[in-house]
LUMLOZA-124277 format. One record per residue: residue in one letter; x, y, z of N, C-alpha, C in turn. Coordinates in pm, whole numbers, plus 32768, in hexadecimal, padded with zeros to 4 digits. Example, Ala and Ser with C-alpha at 12.3 -4.5 7.8 and 13.67 -1.06 7.14 Angstrom:
A85277DC7830C84CE7E3E830C85287EB6830C
S85057F1F82C485577F9682CA850A80038313
END
This chain:
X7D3E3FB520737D5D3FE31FEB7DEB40181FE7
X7E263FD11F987ECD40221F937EAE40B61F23
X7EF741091F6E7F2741AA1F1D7F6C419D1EFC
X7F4E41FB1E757FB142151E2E802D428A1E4C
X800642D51ECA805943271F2480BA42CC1F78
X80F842771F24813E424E1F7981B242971FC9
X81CA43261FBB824E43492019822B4359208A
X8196436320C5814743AE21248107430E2169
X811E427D214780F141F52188817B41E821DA
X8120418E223381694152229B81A640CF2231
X8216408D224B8254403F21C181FF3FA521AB
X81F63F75214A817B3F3C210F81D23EA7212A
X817F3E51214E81C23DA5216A81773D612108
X81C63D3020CF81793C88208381B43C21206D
X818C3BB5202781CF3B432014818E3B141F52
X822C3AE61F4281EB3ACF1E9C82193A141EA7
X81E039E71E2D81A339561E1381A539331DA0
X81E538A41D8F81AD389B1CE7814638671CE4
X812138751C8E808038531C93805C37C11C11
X80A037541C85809736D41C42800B36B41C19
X7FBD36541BD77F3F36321BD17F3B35C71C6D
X7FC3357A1C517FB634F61CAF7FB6353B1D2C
X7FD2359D1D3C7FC136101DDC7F6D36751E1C
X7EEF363D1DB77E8536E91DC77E4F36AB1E07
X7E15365C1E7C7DD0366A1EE67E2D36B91F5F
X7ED3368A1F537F0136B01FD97F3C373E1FBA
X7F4037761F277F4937EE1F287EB238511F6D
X7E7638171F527DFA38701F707DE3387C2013
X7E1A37E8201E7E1537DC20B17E7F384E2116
X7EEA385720D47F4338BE210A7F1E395720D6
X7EF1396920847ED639FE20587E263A2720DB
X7DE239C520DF7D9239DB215F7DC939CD220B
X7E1D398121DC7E8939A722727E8E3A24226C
X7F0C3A61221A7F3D3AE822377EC53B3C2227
X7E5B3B5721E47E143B7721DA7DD13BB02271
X7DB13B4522D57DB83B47235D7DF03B9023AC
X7E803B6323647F203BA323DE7F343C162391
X7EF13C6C23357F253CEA23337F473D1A22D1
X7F633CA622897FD93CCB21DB7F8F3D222187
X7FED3D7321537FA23DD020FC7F9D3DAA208D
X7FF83D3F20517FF93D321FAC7FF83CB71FB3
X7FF33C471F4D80403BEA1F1580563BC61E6F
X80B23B6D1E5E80C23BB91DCD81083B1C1D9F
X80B93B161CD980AD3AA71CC4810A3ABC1C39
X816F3A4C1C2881B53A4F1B9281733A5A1B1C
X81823A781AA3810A3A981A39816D3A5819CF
X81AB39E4198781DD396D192D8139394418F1
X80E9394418BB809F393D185680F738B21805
X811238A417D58174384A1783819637D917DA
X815B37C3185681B6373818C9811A36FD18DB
X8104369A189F8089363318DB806536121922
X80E8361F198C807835DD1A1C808136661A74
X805236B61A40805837371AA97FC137591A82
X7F6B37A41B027EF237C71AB47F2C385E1A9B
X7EB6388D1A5E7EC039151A377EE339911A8B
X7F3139F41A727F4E3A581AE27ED13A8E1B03
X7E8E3AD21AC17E183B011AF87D913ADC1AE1
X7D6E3A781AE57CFB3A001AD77CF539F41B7F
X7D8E39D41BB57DCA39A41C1F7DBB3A3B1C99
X7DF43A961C3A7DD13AED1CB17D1A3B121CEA
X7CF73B261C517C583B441C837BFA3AE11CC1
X7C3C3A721CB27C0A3A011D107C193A171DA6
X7CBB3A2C1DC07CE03A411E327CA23AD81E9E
X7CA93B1A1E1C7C573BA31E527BC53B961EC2
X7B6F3B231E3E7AEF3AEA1E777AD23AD81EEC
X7B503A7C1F247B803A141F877B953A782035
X7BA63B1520087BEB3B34207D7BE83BC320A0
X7C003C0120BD7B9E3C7121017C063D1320D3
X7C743D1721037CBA3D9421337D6D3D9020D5
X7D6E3D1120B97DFC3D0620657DDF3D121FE7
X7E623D5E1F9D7E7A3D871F1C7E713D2B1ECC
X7E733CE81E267EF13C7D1DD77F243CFF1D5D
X7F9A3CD01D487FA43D081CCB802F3C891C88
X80233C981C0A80753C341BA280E33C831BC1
X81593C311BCE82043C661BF182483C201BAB
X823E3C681AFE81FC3CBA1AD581CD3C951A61
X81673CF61A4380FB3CAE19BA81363C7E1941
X81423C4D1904817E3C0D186281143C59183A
X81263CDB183280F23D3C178D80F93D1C1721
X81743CD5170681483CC8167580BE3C30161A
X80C73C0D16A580313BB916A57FC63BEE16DC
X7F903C5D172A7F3B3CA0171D7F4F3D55170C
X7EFC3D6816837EE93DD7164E7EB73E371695
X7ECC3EA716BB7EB23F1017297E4B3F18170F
X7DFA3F1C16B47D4E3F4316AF7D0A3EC4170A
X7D213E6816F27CFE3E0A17957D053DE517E0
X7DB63DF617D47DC23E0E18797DA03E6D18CB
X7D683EF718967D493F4218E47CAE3F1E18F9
X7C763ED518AB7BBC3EAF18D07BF03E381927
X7C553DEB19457C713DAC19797CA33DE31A39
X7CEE3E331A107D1E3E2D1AC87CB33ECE1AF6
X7C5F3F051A887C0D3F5E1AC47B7D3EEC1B0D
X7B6B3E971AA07AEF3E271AE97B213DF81B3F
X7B873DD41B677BB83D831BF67BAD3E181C4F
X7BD83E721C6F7BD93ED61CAA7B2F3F271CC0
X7B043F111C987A853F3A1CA27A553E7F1CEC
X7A613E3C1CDB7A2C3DC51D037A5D3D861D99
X7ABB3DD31DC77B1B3DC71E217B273E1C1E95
X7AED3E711E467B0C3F261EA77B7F3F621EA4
X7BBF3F3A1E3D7C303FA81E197CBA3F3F1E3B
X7CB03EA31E497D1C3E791E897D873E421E0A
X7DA33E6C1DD07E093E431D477E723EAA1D53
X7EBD3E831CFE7F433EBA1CE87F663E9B1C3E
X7F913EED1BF77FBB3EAC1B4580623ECF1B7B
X808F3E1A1B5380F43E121B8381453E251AC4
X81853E751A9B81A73E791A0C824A3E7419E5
X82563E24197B82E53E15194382CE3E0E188A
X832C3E23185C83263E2D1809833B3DA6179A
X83643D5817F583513CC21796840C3C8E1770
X84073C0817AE84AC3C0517E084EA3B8817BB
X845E3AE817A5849B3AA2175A84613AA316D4
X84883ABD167C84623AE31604845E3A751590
X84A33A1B15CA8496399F15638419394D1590
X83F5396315FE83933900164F830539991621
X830E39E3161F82A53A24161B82773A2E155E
X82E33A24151882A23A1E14A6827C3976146B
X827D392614C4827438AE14CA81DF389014C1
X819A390F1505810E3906153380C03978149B
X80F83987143B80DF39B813D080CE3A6813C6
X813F3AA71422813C3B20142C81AC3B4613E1
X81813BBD13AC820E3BE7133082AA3C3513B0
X82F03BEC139C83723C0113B5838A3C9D13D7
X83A43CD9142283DA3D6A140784833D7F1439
X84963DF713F785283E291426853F3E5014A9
X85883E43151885C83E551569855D3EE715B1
X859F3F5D1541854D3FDB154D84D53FF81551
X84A23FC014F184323F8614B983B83F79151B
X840E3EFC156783B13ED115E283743F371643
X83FE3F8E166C83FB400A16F6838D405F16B6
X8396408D1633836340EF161C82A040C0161B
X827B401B15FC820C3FF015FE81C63FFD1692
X82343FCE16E882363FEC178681EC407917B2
X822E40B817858233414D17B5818B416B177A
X81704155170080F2418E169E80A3414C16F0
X80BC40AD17168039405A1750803240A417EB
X809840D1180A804340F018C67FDA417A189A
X803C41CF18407FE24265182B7F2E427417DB
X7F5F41C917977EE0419E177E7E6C415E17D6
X7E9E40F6184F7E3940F9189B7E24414918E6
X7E4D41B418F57E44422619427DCF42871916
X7DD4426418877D6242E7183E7CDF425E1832
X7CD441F818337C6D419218387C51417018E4
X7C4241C219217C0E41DC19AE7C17424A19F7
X7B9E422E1A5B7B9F42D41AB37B1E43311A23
X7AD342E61A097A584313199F7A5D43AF195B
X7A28440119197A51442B18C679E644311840
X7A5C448817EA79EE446017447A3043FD1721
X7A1543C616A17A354340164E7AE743501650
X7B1E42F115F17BC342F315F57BD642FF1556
X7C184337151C7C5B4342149C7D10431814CE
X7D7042C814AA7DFB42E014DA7E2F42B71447
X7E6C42DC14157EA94276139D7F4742A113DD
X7F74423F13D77FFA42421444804D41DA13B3
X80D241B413C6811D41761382811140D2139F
X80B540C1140880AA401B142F802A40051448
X7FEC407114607F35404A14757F0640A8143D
X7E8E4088141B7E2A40F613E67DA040D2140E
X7D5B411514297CC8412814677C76416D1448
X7C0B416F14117B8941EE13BC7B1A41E01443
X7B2C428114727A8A426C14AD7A57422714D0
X7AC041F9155E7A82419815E87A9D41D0164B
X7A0C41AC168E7A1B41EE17127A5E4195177B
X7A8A421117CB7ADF41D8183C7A7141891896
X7AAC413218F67A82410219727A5D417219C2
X7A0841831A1679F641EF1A8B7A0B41C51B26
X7A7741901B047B0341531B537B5941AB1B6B
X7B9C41BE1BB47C4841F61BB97CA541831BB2
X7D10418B1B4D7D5941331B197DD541461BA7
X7DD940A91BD47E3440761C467ECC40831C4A
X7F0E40CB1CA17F8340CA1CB57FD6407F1C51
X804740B71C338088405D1BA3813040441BEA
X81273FCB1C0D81F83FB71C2582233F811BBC
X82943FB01B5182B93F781B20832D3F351B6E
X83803EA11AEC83CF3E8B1AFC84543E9D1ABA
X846C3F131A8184CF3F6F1A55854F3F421A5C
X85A53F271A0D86323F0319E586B53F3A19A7
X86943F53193F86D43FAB18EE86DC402F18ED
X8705406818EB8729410D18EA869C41551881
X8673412D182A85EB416817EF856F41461837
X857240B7184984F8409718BA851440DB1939
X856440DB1953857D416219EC853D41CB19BA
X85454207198D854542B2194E8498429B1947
X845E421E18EF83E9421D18D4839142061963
X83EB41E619E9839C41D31A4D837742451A9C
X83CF42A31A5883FA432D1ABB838F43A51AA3
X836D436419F7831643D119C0829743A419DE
X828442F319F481CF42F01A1181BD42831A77
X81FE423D1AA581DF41E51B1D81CC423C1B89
X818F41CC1BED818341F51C7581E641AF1CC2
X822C412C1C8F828641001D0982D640911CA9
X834D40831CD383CD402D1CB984013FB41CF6
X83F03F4F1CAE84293ECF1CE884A63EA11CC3
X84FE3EA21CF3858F3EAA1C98859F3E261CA4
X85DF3E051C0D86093D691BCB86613D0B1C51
X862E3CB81C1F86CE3C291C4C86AF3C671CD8
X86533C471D0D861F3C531DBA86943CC01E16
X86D23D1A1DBD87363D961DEE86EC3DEA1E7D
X87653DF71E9087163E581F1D87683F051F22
X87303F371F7487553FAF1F8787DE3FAB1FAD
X886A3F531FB688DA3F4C1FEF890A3F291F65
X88E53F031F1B88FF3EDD1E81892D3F271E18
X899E3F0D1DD189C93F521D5E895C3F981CF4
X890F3F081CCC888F3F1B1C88883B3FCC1CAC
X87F43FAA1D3A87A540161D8F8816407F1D70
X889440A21D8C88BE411F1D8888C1415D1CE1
X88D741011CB088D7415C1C1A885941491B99
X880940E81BE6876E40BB1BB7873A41611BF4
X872D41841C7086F441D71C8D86C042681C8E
X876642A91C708767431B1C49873043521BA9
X872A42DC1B4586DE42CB1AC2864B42EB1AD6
X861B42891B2C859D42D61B4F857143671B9C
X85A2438B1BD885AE43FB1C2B85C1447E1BBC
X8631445D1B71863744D71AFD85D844DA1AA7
X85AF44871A528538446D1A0284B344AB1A53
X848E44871AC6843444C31AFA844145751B1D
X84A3458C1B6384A546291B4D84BB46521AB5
X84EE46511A6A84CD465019E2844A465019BC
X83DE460119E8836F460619BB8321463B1A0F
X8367469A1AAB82FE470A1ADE82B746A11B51
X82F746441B5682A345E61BE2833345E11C3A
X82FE45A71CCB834A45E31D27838245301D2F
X83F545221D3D842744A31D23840B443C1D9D
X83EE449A1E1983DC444B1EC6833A43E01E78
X82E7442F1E22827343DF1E0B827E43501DE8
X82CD43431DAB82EA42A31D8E833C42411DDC
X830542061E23833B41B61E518391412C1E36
X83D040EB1E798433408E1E65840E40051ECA
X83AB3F961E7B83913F101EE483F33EB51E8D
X84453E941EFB84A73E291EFA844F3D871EE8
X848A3D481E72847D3CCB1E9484D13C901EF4
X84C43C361F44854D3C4E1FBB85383B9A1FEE
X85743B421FBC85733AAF1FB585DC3AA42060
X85AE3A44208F86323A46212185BF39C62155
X865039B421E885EF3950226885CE398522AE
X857C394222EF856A3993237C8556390B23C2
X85FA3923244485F638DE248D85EB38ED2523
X85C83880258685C0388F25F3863038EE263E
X86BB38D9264E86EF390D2669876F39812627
X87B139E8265788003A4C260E885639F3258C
X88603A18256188CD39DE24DB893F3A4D24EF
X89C03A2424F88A533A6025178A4E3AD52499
X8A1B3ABC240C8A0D3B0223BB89BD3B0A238B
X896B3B4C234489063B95231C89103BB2226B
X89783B97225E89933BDE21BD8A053B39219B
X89FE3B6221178A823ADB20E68AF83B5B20B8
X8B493AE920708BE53AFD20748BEF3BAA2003
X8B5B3B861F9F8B303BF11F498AD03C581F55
X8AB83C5720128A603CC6202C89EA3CAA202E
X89A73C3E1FF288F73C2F1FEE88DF3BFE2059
X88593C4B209788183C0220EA88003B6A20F1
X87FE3B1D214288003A9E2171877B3A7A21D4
X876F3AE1223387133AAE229687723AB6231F
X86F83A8C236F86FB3A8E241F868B3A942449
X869D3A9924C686363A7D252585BE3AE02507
X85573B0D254485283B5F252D852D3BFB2556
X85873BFD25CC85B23C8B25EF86383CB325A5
X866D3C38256B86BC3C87252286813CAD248E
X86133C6B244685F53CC023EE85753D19240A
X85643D29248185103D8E24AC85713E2C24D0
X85ED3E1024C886653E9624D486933E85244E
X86913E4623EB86EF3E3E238286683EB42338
X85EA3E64233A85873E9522ED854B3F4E2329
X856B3F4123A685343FE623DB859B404323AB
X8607401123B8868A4058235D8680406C22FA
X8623403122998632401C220385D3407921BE
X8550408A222184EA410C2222853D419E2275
X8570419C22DD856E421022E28628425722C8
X867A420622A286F64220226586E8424721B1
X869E41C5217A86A741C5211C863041CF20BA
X85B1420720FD854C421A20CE84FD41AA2080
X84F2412420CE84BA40B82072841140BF2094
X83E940C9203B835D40CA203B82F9401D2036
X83273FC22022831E3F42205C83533EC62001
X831F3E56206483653DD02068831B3D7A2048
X833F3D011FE783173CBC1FBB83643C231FCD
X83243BEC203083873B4A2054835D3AF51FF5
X83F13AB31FE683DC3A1A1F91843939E01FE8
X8441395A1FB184A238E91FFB852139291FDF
X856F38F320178616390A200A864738C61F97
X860838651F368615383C1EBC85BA38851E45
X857A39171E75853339461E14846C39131DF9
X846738B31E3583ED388E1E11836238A91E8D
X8328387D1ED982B238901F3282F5385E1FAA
X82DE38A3202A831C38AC20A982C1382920DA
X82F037D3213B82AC377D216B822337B421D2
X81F837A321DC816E37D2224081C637D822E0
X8202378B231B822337E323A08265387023B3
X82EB3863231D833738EB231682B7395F22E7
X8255393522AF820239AE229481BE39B822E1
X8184395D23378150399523C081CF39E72413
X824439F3243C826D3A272479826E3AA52417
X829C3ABD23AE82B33B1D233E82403B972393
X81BC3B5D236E81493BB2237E81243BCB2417
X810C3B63246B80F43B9E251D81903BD62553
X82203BA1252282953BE025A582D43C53253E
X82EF3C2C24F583653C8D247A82EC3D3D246C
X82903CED243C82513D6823E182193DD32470
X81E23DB624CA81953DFE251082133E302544
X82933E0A257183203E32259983603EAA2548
X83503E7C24EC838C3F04247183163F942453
X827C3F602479822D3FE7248682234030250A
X82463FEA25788252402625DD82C1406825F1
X8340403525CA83A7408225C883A340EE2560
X839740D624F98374414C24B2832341BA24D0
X8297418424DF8237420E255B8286422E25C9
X82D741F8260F830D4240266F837A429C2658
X83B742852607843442FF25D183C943652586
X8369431B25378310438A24D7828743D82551
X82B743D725B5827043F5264281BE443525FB
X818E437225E58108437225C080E442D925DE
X806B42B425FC80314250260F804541C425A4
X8073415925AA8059412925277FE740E7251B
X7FC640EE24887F8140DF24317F69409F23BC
X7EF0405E23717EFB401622FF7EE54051228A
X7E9E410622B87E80415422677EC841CA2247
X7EAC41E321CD7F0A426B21D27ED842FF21C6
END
């Protein structure tokens, strides 16, 4: 089960996927790999509007079915195609059906011509963050049981429904803008920063401190939220001369070199975890994610338990 304490986990590994239709046997097939080798998450695109993709979470609760100890969560949900009153009966029934293995991966909605395409009313810029913000605080009060729900909020409204008697699952947004920051600071549990940025990144340095203030501002301690990198690269047999390009982004290497790039990245820069894709953005081939999950990942928790002079672990 992933926590929502993430400052207090050993750093969290996964691998994300698009989730073609023409590819759901060998996605499933790899999410029960890692599943095997250890992975704590994996995480599926949510385009609603693209035909040959199946559904983000049709796809995850399938996959859930399929496999024992790994997370899914949507990276990240198209809210403005599902309304917080079901998505929260939505990722509380997978979580109760699962044993707690979900994640609500949330954004506030980003292609906007393609999403009102699918007959959703258009919103403003602001508009959106602020729907963002109402929908997490809303599935939040529709789980973890309770009396009924009254909310009349500016984007949802709800009369006297009861919550799930669930606890509503860890929430990462994918936060961009300087208001969606602020809105992650005051109610998320963890941060995925845009355009696959890393902690060495322009983005990460001034994305970050937005959240951090917003959260002390709102009386929460800012270490609680964590930061999982989407983090696209190779992984090759042998050292690569460089490690970064001409603009600083990670590239890839062997696996001890991103087994030092990545232990650096938790205990320099406080990254709370990793999320592999291909080096073109899309699903890692099955050998790089076998190495990803048996050489890289068990490399970066052992080194980490050993500076954090504790055993590692899958639990927190």
């Amino acid at each position: 089960m992933v926590s929502n304490k993430m400052s207090v986990r050993l750093p969290l590994f996964g691998f994300g996927a698009h989730s073609g239709i023409e590819d759901a046997a060998g996605l499933l097939h790899m999410a029960q790999q890692a599943d095997r080798d250890g992975l704590d998450h994996f995480s599926l695109s949510d385009h609603p509007y693209i035909g040959d993709r199946v559904d983000a979470y049709a796809a995850i609760g399938f996959i859930l079915g399929r496999t024992e100890r790994i997370a899914g969560l949507a990276n990240v949900t198209n809210l403005p195609t599902r309304p917080a009153p079901m998505l929260a009966r939505t990722v509380t029934s997978l979580s109760a059906l699962s044993g707690g293995r979900v994640v609500l991966g949330m954004g506030a909605g980003g292609l906007w011509d393609r999403i009102s395409d699918m007959g959703v009313p258009r919103l403003s810029p602001g508009d959106a963050v602020d729907a963002f913000e109402e929908a997490i605080v809303l599935v939040r009060k529709l789980a973890g049981g309770g009396p009924p729900v009254t909310h009349l909020g500016r984007h949802y409204r709800v009369a006297e429904i009861e919550p799930a008697p669930v606890a509503a699952p860890p929430v990462w947004t994918g936060s961009v803008g300087p208001k969606s920051l602020a809105a992650t600071g005051r109610v998320a549990d963890g941060w995925i920063p845009g355009h696959a940025a890393d902690w060495l990144s322009e983005r990460y340095r001034t994305s970050r401190p937005v959240i951090d203030e917003a959260a002390a501002a709102a009386g929460r301690d800012p270490r609680e939220i964590g930061t999982v990198y989407n983090l696209p690269g190779r992984i090759t047999e042998r050292p690569l001369p460089a490690t970064r390009d001409r603009d600083g982004r990670w590239i890839g290497g062997s696996p001890e070199q991103w087994a030092e790039e990545l232990t650096g990245a938790v205990l320099e820069h406080g990254a709370s975890g990793f999320t592999l894709f291909s080096p073109g953005g899309g699903t890692q081939d099955p050998a790089s994610l076998a190495r990803w999950a048996r050489e890289i990942a068990p490399a970066v928790r052992e080194a980490v338990a050993k500076e954090r002079g504790r055993e590692p672990s899958r639990e927190a």
